[in-house]
N, C-alpha and C positions, 0 to 999 in steps of 0.2 A: 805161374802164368806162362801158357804156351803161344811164342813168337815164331809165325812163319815171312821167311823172307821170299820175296819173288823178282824178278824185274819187269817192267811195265812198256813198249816198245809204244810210241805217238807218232805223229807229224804235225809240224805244224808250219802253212806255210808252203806247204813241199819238200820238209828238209824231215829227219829221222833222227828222233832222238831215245832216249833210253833213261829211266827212272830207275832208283833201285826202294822196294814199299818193305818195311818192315811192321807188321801189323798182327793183331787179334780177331779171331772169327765174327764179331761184331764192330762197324762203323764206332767211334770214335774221334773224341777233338783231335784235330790234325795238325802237325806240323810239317811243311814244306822246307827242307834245306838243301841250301842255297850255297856252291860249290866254291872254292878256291881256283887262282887261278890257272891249276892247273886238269881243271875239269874235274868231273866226278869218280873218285879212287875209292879204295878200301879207307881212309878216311872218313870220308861224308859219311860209306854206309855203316861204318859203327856207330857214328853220332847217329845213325837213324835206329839203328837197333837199340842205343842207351837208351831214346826217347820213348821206343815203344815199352821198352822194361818199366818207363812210369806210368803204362798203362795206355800211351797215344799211339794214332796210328802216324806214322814217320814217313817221310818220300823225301830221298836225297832227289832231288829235281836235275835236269840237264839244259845246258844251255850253252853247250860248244856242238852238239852234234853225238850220235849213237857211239860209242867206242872209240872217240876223240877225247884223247889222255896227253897231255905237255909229258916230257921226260927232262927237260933241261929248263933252266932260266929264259933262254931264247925264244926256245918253244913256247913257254909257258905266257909266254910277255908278247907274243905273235899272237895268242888265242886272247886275250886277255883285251889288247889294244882297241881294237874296232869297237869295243864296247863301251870302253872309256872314252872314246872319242864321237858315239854316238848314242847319248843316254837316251835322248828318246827312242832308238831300237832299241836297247836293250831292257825300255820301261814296257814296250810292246811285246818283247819276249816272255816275261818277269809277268803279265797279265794273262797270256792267253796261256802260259803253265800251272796259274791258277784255275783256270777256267776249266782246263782238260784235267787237272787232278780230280776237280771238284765231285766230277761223274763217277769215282769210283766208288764203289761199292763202300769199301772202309773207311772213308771218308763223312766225321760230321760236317756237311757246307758250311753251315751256320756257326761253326767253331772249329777256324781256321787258324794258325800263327806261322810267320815264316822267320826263319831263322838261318844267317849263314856266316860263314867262318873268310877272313880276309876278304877277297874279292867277292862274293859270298854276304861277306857281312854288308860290304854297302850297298850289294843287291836287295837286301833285308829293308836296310834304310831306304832307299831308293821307292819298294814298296809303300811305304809309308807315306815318305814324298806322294806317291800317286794317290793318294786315299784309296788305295785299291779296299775290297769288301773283305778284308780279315780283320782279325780282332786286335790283333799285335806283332810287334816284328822284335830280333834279338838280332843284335849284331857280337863277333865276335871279333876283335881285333881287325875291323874294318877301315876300310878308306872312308873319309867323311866326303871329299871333295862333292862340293852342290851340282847339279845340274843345271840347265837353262832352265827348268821351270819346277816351283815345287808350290802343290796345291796352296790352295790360301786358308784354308782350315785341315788338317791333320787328324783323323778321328783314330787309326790305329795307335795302339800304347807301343812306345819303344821304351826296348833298353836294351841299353850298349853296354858292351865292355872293353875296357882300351888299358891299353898298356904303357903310361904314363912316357916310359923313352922310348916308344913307337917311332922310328924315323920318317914312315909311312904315312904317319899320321900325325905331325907335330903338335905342342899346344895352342900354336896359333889356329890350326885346324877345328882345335876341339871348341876355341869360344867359339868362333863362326859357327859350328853343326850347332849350342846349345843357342845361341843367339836367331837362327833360321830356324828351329823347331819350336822356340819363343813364341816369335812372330808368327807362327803357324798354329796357335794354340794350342798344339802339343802336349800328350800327356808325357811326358817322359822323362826317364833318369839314365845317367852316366855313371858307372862304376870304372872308375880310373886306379889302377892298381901299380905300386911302385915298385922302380927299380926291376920292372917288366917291358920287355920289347916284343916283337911283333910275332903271330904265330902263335903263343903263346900256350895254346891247349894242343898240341902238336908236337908228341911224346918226340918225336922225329926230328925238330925244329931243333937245326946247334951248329948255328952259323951265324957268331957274332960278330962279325963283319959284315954282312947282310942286311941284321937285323932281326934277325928270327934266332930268340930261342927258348925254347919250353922252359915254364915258370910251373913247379907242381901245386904251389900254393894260389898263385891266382886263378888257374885251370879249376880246382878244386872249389874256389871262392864262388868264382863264376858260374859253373852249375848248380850250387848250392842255390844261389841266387832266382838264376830261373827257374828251379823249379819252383819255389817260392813265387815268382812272376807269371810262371804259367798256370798254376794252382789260384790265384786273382784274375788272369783273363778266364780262365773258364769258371767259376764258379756258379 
């Protein structure tokens, strides 16, 4: 199976961003992923190339700006802030990147999933919060923390994966996310994996005092998973 990778340059807004698509010469069910806080790295795009290796077409998405990369904690937490602190931009960001993927050529519309890793991941959830028009979201070692507003019915399927001593995410965090995806009719499941902390699929991640450090077992579990999840949304 022949995988070409390219990068995708937009606006939206007025501002300039940058995509990286790893796809097949023919449209296929799409997954859009959704960055870490330190913007879109050679991380995101190999999670976009694993995905295209199960046959989808894959777009690490951007949503700090074209060639806007954190190098430090500070950094990282400077790009990161304004969005946590303003979900509804960042629910309007998270939409109209669906919208400008949708046009691409390798792209099926009508079989979409978003999927993102830490900051990322609750970008994914976040989606879903909006009942935006995809089919399902994956969160990976996500923040749960709710927004001001989340739809009153939830039609995308989520599933999360969490890393049970997440400091990021504590378990008080986790009833709240499963008690508000409840109320929102939700189709959804929780994979909670122990004696795993934050980062977790982030061969890079080994900083236990942070909180971040790669687990090979639950990284392992957790793919296994989706693809099992994504192999049920498109069917």
């Amino acid at each position: 199976m022949t995988i070409s990778t390219r990068t995708h340059s937009y606006d939206i807004s007025g501002k300039s961003y940058k995509a990286f698509i790893a796809s097949h010469d023919a449209a296929a069910p799409t997954i859009l992923i959704c960055h870490a806080w330190a913007g879109r790295t050679e991380f995101e795009n190999q999670k976009a190339e694993a995905f295209a290796a199960l046959g989808y077409t894959a777009i690490a998405i951007d949503l700090f700006g074209s060639d806007v990369v954190g190098t430090s904690t500070e950094e990282c937490q400077a790009l990161m802030t304004p969005f946590m602190e303003d979900r509804a931009k960042l629910r309007e960001l998270l939409l109209a990147n669906i919208t400008e993927m949708k046009w691409l050529d390798q792209v099926d519309a009508d079989n979409v999933a978003v999927a993102g890793y830490c900051f990322g991941g609750l970008c994914a959830i976040d989606v879903a919060r909006a009942n935006a028009a995809v089919k399902g979201v994956i969160s990976y070692h996500g923040l749960f923390t709710s927004p001001d507003k989340t739809a009153d019915k939830i039609d995308p399927k989520l599933l999360v994966h969490h890393g049970w001593d997440d400091p990021m995410a504590p378990p008080a965090d986790v009833v709240s996310l499963g008690t508000e995806l409840t109320k929102a009719n939700a189709d959804w499941q929780l994979h909670a994996y122990g004696n795993t902390m934050h980062a977790f699929t982030n061969p890079k991640a080994n900083d236990p005092d942070f909180g971040t450090v790669y687990n090979a077992d639950a990284d392992r579990r957790s793919w296994q998973s989706t693809i099992e999840f994504l192999e049920e949304l498109f069917a």
